[in-house]
Backbone as a chain_set.jsonl record, in Angstrom:
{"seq": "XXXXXXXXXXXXXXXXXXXXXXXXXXXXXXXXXXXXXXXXXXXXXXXXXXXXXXXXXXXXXXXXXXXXXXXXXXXXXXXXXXXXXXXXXXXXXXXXXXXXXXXXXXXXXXXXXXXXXXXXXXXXXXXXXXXXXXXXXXXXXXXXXXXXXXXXXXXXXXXXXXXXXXXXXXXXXXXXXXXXXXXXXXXXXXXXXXXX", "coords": {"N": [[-35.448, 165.971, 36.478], [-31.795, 166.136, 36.756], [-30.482, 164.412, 39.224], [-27.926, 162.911, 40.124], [-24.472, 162.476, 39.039], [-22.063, 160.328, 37.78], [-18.691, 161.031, 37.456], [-17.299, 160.266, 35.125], [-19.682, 160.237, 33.229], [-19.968, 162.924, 33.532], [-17.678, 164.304, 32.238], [-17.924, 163.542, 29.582], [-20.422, 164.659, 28.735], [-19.298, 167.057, 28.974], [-18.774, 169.036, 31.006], [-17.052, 170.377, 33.895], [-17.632, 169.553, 36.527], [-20.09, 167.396, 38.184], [-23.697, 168.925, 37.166], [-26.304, 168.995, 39.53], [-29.469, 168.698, 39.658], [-30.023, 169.566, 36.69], [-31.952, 170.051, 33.873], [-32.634, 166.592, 32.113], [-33.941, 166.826, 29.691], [-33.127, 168.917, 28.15], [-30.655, 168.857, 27.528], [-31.065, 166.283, 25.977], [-32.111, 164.914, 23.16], [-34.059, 162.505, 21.907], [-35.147, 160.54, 19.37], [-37.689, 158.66, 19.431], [-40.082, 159.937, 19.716], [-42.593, 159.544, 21.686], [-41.427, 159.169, 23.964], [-40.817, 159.971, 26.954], [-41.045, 161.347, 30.319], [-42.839, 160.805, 31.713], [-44.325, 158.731, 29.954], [-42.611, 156.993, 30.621], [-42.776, 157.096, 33.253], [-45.286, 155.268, 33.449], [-44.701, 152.754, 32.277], [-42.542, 151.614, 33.745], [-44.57, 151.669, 36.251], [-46.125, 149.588, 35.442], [-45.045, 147.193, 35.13], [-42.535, 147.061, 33.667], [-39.126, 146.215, 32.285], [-36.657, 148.121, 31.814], [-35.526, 150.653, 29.391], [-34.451, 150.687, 26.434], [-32.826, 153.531, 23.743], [-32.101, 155.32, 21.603], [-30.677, 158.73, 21.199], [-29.217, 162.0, 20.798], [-27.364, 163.659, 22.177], [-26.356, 166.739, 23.284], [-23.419, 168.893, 23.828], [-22.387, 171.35, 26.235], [-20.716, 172.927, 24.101], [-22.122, 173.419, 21.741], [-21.871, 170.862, 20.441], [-22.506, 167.755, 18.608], [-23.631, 164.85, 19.624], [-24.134, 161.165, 19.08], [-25.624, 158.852, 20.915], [-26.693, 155.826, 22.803], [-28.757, 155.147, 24.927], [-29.945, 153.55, 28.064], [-32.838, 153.039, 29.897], [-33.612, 152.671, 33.136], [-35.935, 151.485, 35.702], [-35.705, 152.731, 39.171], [-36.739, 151.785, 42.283], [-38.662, 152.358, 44.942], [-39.626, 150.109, 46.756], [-42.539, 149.663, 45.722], [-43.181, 151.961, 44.855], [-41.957, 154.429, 41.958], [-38.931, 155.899, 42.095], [-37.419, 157.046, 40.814], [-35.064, 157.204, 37.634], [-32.641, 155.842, 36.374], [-30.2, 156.033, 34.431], [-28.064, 155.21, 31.673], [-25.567, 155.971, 29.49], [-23.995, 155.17, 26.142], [-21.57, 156.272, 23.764], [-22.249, 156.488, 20.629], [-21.301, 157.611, 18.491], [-18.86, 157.338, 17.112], [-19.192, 154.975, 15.732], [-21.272, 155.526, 14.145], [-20.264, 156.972, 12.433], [-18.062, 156.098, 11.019], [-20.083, 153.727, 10.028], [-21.477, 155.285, 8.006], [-19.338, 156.47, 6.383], [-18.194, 153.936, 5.384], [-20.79, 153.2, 4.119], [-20.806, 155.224, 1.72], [-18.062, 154.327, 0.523], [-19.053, 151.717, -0.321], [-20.856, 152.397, -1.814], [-20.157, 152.553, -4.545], [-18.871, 149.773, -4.806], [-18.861, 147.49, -6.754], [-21.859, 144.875, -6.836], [-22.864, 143.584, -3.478], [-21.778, 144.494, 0.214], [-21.81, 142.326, 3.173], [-22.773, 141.91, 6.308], [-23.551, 138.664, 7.932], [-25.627, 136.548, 9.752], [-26.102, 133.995, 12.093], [-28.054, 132.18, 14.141], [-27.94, 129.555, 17.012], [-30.777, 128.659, 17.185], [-31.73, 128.806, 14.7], [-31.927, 131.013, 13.472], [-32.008, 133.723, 11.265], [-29.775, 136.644, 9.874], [-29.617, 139.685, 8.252], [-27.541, 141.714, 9.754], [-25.967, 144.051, 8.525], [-26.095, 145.686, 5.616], [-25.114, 146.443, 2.408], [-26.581, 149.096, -0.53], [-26.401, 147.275, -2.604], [-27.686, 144.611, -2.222], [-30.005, 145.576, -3.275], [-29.637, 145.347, -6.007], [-29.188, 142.723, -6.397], [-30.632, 141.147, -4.725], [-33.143, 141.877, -4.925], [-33.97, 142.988, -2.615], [-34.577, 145.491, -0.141], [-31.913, 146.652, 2.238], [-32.961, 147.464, 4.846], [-35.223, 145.453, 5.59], [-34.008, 143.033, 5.845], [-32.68, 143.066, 7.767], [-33.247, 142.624, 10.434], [-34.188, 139.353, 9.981], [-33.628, 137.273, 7.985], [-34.462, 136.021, 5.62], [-35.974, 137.408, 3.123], [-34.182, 137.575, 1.411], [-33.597, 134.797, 0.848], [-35.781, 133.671, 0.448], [-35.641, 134.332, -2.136], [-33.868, 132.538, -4.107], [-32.977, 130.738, -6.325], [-35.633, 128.029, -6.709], [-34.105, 125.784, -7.368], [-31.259, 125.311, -6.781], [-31.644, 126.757, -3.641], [-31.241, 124.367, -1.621], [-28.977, 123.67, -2.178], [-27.296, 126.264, -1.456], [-28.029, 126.742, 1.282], [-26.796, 124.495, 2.849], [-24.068, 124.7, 1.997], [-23.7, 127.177, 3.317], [-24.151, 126.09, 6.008], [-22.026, 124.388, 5.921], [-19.382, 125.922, 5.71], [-20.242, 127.709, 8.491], [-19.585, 125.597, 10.4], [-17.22, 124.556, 9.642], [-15.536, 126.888, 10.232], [-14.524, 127.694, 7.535], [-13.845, 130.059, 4.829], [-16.742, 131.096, 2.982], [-18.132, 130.464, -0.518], [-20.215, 130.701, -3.38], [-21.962, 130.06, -6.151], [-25.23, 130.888, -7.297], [-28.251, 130.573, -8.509], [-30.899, 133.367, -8.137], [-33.911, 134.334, -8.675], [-35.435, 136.969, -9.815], [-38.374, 139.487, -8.747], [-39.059, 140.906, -10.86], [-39.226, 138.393, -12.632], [-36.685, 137.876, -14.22], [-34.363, 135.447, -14.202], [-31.046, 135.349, -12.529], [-27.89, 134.916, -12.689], [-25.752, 134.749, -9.106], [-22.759, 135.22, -7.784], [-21.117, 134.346, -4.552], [-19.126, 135.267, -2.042], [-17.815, 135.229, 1.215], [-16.175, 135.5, 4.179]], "CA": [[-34.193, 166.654, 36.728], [-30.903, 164.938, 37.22], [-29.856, 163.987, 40.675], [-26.749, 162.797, 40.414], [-23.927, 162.707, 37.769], [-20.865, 160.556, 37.707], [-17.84, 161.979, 37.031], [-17.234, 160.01, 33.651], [-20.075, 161.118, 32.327], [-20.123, 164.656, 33.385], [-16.889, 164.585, 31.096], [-18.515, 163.349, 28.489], [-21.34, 165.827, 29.013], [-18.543, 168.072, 29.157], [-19.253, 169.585, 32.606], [-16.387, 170.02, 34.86], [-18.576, 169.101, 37.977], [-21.77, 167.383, 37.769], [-24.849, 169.935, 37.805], [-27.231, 168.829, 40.355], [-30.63, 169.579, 39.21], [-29.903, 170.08, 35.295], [-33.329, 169.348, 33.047], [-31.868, 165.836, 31.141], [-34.649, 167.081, 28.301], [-32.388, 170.351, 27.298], [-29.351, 168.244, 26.832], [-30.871, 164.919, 25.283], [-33.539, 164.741, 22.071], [-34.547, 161.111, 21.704], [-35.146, 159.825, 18.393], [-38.945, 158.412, 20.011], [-40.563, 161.222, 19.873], [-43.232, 159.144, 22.697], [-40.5, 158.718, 25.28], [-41.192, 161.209, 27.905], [-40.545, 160.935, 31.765], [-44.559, 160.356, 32.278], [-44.493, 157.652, 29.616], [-41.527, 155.945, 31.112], [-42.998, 156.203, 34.6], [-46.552, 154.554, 33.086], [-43.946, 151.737, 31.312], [-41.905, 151.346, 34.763], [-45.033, 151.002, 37.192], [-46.928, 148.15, 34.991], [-43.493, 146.205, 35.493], [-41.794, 146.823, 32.364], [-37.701, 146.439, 33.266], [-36.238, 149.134, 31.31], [-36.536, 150.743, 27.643], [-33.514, 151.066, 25.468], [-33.602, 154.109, 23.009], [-31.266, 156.398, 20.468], [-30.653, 159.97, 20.983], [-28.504, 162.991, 20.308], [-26.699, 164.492, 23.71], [-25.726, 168.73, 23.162], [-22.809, 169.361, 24.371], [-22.065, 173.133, 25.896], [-20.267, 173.918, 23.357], [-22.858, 173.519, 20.732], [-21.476, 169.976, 18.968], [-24.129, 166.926, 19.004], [-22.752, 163.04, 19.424], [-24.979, 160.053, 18.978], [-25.875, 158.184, 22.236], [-27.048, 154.725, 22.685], [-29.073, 155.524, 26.046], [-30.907, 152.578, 28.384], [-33.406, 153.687, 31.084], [-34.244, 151.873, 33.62], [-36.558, 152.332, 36.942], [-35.317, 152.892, 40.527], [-37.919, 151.436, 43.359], [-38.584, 151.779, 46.077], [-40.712, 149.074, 47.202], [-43.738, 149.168, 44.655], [-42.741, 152.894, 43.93], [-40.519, 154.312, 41.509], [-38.687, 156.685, 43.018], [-36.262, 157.726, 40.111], [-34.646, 156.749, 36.382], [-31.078, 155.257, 36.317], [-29.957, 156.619, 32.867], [-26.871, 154.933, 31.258], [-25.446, 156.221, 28.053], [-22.863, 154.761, 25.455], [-21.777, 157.472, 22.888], [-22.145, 155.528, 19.078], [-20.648, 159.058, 17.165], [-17.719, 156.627, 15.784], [-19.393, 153.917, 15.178], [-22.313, 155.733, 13.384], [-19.71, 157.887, 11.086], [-17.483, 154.838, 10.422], [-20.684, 153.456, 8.995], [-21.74, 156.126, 7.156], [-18.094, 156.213, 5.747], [-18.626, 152.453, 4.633], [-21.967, 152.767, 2.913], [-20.151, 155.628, 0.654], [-17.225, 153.61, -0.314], [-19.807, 150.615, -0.623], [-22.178, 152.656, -2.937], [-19.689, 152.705, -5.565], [-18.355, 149.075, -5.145], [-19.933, 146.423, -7.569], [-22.377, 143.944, -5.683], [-23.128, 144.472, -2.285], [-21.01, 144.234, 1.269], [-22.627, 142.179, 4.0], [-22.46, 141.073, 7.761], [-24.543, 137.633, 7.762], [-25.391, 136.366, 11.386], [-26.779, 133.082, 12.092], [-28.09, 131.863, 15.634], [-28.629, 128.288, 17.023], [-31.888, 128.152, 16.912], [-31.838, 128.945, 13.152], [-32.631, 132.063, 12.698], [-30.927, 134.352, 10.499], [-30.109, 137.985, 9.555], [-27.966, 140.649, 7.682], [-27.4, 142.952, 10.048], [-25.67, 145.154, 7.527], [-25.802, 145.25, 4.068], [-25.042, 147.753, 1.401], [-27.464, 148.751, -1.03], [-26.287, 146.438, -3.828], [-28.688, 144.02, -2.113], [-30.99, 145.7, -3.553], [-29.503, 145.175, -7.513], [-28.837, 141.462, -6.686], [-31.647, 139.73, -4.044], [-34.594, 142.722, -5.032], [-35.177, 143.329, -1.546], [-34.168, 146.284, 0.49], [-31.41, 146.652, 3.158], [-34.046, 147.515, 6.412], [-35.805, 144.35, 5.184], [-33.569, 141.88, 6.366], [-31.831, 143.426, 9.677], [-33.405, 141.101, 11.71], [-34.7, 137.807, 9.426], [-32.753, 136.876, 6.475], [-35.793, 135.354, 4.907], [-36.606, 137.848, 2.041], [-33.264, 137.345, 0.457], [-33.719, 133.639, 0.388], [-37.493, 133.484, -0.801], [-35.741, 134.825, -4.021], [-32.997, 131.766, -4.447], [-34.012, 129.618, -7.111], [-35.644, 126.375, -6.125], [-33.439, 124.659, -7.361], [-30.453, 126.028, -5.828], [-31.866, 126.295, -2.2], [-30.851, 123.864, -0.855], [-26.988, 123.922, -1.44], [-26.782, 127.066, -0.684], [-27.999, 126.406, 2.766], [-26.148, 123.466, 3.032], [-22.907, 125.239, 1.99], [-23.357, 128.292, 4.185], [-23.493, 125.471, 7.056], [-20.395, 123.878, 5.959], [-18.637, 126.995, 6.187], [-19.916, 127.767, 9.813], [-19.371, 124.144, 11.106], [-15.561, 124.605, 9.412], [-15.026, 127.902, 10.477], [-14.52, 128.462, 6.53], [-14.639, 130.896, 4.345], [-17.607, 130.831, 2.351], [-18.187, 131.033, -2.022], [-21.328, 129.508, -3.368], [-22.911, 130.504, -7.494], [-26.581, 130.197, -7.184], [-29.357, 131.485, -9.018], [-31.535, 134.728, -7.84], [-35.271, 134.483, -9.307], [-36.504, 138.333, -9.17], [-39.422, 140.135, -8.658], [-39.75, 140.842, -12.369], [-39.295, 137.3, -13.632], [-35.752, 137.196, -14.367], [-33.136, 134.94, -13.373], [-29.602, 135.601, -12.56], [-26.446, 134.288, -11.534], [-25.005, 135.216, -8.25], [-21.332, 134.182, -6.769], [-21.225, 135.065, -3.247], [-17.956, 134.68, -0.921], [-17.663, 135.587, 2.801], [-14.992, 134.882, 5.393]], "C": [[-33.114, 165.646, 37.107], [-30.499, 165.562, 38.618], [-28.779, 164.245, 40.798], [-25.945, 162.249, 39.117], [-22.698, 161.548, 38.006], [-19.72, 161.28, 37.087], [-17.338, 161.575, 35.246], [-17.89, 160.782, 32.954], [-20.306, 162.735, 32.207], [-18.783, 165.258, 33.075], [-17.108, 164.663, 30.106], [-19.573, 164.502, 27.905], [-20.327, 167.37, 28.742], [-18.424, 169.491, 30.193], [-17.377, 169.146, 33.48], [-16.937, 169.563, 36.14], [-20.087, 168.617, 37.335], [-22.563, 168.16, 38.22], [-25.811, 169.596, 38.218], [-28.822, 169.756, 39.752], [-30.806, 170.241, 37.768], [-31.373, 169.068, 34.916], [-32.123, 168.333, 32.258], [-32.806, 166.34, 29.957], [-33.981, 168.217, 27.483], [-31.039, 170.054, 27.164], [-29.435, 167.207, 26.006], [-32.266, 165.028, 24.319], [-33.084, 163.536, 21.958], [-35.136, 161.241, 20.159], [-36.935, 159.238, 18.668], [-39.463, 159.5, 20.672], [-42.039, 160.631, 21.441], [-42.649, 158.807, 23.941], [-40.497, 160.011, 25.785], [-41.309, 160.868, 29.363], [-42.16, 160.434, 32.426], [-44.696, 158.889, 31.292], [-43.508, 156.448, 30.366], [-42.406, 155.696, 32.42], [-44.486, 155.186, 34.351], [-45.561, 152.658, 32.595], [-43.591, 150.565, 32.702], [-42.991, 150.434, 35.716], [-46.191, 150.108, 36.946], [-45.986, 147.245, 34.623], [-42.269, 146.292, 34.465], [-39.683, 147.083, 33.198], [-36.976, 147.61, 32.414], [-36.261, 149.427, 29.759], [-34.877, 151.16, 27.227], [-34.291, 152.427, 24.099], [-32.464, 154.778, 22.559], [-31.865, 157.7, 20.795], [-29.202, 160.696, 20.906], [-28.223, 163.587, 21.608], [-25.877, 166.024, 22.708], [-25.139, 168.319, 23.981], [-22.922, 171.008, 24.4], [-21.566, 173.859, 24.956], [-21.202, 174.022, 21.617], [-22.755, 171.98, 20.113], [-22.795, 169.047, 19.669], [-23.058, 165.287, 19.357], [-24.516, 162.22, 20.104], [-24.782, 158.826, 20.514], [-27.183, 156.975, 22.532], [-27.959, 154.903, 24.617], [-30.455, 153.99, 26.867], [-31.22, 153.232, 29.455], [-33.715, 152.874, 32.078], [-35.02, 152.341, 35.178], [-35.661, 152.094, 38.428], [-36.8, 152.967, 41.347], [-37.402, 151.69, 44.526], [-39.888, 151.446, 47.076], [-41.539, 148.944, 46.019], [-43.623, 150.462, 44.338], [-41.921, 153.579, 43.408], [-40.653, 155.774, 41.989], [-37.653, 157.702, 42.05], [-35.915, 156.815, 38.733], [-33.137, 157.117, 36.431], [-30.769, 155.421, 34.604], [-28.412, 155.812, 32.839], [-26.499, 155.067, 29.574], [-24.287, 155.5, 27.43], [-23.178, 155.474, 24.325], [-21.117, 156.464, 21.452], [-21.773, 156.527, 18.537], [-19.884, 157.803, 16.437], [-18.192, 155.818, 15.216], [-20.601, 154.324, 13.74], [-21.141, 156.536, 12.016], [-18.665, 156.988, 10.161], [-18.435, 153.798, 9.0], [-21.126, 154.095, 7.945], [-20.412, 156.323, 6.116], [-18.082, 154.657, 4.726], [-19.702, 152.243, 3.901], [-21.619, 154.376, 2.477], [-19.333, 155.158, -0.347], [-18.419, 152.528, -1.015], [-20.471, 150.799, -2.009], [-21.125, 152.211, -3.97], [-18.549, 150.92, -5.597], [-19.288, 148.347, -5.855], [-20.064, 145.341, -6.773], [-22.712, 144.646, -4.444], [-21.91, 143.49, -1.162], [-22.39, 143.841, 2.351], [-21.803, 141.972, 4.974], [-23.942, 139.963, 7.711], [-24.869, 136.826, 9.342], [-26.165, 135.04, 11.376], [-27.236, 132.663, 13.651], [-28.288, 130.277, 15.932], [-29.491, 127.836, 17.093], [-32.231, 127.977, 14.847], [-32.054, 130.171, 12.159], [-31.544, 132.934, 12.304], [-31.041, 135.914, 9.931], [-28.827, 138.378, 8.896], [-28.098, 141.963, 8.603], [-26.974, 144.594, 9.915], [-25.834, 144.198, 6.427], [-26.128, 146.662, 3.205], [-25.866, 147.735, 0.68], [-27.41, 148.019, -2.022], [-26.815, 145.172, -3.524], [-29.985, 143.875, -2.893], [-31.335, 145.419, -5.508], [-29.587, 143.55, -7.557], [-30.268, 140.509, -6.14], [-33.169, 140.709, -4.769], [-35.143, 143.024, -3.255], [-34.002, 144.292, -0.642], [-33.18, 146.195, 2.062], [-32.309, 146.103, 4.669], [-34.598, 146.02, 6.379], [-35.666, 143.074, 5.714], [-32.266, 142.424, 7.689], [-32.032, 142.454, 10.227], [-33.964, 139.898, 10.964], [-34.033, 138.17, 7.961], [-33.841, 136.532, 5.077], [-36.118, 136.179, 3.278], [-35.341, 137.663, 1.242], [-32.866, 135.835, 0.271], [-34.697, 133.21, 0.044], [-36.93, 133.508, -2.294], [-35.125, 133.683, -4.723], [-33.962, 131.166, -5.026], [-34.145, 128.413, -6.47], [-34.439, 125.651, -6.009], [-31.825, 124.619, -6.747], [-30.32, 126.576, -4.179], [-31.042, 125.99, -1.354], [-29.054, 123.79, -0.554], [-26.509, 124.489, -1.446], [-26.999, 127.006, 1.023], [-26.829, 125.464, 3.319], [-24.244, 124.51, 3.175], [-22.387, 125.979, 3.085], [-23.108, 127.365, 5.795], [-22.34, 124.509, 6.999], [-19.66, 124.973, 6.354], [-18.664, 127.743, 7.831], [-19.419, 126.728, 10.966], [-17.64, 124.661, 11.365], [-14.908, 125.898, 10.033], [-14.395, 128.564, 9.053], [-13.971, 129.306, 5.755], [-15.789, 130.008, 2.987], [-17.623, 131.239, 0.763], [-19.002, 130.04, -2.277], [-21.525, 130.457, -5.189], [-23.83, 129.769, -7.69], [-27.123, 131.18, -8.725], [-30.238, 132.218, -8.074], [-32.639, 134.355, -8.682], [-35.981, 136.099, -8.93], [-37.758, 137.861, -9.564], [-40.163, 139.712, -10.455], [-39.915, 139.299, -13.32], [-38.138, 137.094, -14.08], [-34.978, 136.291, -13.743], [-31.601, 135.301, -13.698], [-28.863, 135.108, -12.072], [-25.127, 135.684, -10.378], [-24.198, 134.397, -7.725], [-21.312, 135.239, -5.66], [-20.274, 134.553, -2.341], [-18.102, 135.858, 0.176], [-16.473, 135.068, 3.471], [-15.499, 135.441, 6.93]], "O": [[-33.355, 164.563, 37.641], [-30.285, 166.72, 38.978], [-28.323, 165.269, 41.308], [-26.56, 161.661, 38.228], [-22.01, 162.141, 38.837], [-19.922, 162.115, 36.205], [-17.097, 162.409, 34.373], [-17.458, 161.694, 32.248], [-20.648, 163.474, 31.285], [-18.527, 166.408, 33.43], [-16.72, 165.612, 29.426], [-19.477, 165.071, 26.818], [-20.737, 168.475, 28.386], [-18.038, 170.638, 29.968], [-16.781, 168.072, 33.57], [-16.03, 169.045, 36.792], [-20.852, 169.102, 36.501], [-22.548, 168.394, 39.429], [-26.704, 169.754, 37.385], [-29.075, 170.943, 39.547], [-31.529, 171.221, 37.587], [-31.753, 167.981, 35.352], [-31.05, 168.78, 31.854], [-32.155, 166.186, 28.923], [-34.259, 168.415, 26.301], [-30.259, 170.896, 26.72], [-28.475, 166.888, 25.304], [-33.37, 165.218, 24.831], [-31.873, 163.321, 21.899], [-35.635, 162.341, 19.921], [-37.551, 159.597, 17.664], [-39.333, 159.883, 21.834], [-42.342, 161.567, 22.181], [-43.255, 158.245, 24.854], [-40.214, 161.017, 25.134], [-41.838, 159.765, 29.495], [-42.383, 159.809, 33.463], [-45.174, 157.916, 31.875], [-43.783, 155.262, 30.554], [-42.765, 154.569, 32.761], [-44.677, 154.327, 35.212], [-46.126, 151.574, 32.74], [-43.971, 149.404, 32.854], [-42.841, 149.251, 36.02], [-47.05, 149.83, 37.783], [-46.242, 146.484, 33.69], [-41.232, 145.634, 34.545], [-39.232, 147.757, 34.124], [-36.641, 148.17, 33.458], [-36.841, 148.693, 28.958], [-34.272, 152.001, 27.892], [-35.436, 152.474, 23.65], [-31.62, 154.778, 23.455], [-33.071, 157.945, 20.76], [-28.164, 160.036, 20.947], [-29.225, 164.101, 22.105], [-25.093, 166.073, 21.76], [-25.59, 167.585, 24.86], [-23.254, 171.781, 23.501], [-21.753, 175.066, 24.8], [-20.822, 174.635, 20.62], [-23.58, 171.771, 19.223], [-23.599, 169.267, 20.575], [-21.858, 165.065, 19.194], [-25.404, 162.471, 20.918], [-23.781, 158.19, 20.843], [-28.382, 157.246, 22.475], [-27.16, 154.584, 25.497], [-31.495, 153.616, 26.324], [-30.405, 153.918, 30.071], [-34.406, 151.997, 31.559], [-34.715, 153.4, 35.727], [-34.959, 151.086, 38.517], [-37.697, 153.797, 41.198], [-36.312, 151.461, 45.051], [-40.685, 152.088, 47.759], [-41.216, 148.043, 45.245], [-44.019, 150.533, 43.175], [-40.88, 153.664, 44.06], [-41.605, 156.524, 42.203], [-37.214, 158.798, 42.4], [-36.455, 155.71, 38.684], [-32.585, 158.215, 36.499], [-31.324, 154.718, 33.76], [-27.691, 155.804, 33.837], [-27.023, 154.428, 28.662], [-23.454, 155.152, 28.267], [-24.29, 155.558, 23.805], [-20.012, 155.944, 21.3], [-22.047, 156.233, 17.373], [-20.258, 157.355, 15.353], [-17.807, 155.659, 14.058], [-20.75, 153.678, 12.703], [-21.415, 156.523, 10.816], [-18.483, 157.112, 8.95], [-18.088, 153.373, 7.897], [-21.185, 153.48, 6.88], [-20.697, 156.295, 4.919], [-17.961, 154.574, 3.503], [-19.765, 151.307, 3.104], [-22.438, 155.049, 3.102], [-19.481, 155.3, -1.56], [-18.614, 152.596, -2.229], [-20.645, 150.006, -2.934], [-21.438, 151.066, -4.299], [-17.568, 150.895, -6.339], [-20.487, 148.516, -5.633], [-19.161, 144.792, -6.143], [-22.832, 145.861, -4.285], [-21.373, 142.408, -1.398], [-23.448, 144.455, 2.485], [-20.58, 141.853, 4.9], [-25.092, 140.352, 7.508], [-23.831, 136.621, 9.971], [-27.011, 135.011, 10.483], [-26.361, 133.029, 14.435], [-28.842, 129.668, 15.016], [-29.517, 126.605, 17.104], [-32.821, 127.162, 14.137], [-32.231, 130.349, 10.954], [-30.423, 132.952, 12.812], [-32.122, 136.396, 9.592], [-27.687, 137.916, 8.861], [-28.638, 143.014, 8.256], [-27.241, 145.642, 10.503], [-25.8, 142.985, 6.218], [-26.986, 147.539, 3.304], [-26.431, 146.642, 0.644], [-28.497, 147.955, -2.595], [-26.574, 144.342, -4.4], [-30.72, 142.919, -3.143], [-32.39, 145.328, -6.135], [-29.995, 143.021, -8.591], [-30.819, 139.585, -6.739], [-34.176, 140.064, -5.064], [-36.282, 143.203, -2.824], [-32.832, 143.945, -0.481], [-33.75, 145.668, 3.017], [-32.351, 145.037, 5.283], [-34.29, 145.378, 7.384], [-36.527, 142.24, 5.994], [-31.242, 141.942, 8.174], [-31.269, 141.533, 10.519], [-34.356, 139.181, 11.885], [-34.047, 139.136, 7.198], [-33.795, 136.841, 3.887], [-36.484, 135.472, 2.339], [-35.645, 137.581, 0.052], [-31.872, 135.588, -0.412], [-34.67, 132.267, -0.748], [-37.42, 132.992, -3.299], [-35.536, 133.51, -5.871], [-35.143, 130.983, -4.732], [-33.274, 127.797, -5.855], [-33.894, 125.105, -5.049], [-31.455, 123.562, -6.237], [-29.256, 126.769, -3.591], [-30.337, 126.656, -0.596], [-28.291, 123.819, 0.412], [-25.294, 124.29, -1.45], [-26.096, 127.234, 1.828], [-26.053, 125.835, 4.199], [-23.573, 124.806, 4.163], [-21.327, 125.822, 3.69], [-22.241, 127.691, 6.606], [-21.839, 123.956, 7.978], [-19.257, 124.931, 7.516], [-17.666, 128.209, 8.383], [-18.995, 126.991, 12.091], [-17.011, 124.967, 12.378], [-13.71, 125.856, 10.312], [-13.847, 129.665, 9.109], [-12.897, 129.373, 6.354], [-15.703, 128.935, 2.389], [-17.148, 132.356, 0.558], [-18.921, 128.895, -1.831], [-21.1, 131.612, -5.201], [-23.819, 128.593, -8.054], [-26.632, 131.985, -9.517], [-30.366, 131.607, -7.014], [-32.179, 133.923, -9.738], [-36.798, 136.34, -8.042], [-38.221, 136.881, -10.147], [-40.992, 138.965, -10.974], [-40.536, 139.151, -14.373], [-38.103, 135.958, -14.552], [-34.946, 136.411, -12.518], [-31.097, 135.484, -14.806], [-29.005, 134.746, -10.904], [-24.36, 136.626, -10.579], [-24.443, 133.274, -7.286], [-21.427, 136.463, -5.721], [-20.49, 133.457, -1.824], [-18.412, 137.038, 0.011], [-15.92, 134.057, 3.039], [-14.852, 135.152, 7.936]]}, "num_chains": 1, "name": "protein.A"}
């Protein structure tokens, strides 16, 4: 049951006053269908520091909005005593994208975000599905490791695309490289690829 409400979010909630003692399970469906106030406290009191998780907040008046929700435990001493809930509501950001992979479908090629870190590691955290006409490998695929859409680069081409893409972050850039693509099936193709 909730405790205590601030007043932000029991705007958001759409509550003129926070309601002391409201079930959070008949306002919030989670997306992890195994997240449940007995799994959390099993999570909490074998040390875990808190669980990030996606769900759907009802408002009273029936509408839904997308909520970015982190849990974390409240001790006291060695027991937990309570769950510190903090939400951030993703509605715009989720319909913005959904708006962008419509236009996207119908542009030729695909639209990316390309991320690089200093250790080396690399990802597309977006990408439209015209990934999937050009590298052969599926959006989800490369969220977090870049890797399956550079297995495909031809040998021989490799390397100065790497090379390039770190000229362009060194310089601050923009980026345009025409490699070769080796699919799945055995063809090869030419891809030009610019970024800024």
């Amino acid at each position: 049951r909730i405790q205590s409400v601030n007043r932000k979010c029991a705007q958001a909630l759409g509550w003129d006053q926070p309601p002391a003692g409201t079930d959070f399970t008949r306002i919030v469906s989670l997306d992890e269908e195994e997240v449940s106030v007995g799994s959390l406290q099993r999570e909490f009191a074998q040390g875990a520091e808190g669980r990030s998780i996606n769900g759907k907040l009802q408002l009273p008046d029936g509408r839904h909005r997308l909520v970015d929700w982190y849990l974390g435990p409240v001790m006291d001493g060695q027991q937990l005593s309570g769950i510190l809930v903090t939400g951030k509501d993703t509605t715009r950001e989720h319909e913005l994208i959904r708006r962008l992979e419509k236009i996207s479908d119908h542009v030729p090629g695909m639209i990316y975000q390309y991320q690089q870190w200093p250790d080396g590691r690399t990802a597309f955290p977006y990408t439209s599905a015209g990934i999937w006409q050009i590298y052969g490998v599926n959006p989800a695929d490369v969220v977090e490791d870049a890797s399956p859409a550079f297995e495909v680069l031809h040998p021989d081409d490799f390397d100065s695309v790497v090379q390039s893409i770190e000229q362009s972050m060194k310089g601050l850039t923009p980026w345009r490289d025409s490699h070769r693509v080796k699919l799945h099936d055995g063809r090869v193709i030419w891809v030009e690829g610019e970024s800024t």
